[in-house]
N, C-alpha and C positions, 0 to 999 in steps of 0.2 A: 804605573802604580795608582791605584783609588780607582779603576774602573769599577763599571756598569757591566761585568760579564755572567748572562745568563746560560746555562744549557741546561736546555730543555731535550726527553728523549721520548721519542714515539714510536709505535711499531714493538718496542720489546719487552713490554706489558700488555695488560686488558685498557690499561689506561695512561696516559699522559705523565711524567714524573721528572721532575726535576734532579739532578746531582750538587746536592748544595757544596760540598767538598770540592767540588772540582773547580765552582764560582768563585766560591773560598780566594782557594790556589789564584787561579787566574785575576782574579781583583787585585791582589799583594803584585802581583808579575807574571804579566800577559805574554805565556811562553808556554808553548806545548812540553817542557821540559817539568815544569813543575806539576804535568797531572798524568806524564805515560806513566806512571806508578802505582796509580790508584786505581785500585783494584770495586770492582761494582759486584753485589754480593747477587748470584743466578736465580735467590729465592725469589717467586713470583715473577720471574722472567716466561715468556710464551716459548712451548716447545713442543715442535711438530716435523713432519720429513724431512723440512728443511734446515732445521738449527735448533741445536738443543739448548736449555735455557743456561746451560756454562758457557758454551759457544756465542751467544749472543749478549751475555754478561760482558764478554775479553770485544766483544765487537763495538759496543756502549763507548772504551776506551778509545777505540783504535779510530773508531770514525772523528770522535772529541781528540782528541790528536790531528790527524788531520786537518780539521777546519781550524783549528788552531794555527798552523803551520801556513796553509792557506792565504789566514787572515793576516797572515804576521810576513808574508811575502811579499 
């Protein structure tokens, strides 16, 4: 409780962006549980052959999940 948790996301923009909500969550309780929820909205997300900018919205989550889980290992 009272961390310092930043996520920072790159790659699924033009530019660099942070998830304040997710900080949020994580600062109150450093637990992947409190942000597989939260949902990252696709507008202004990059999308090309490889991943469409819904696809890479749900991916934003899934990775910040992860390192979280990681981190908490």
């Amino acid at each position: 409780s009272g961390g310092i948790a930043r996520v920072a996301v790159t790659g699924a923009k033009n530019k660099v962006f942070r998830v304040s909500e997710m900080e949020a969550q994580l600062n109150e309780s450093f637990s992947a549980d409190v942000i597989k929820d939260i949902k990252i909205s696709p507008d202004g997300m990059n999308a090309d052959i490889h991943a469409d900018a819904k696809y890479r919205s749900n991916l934003v989550n899934v990775l910040a999940v992860r390192a979280v889980e990681s981190a908490s290992a």
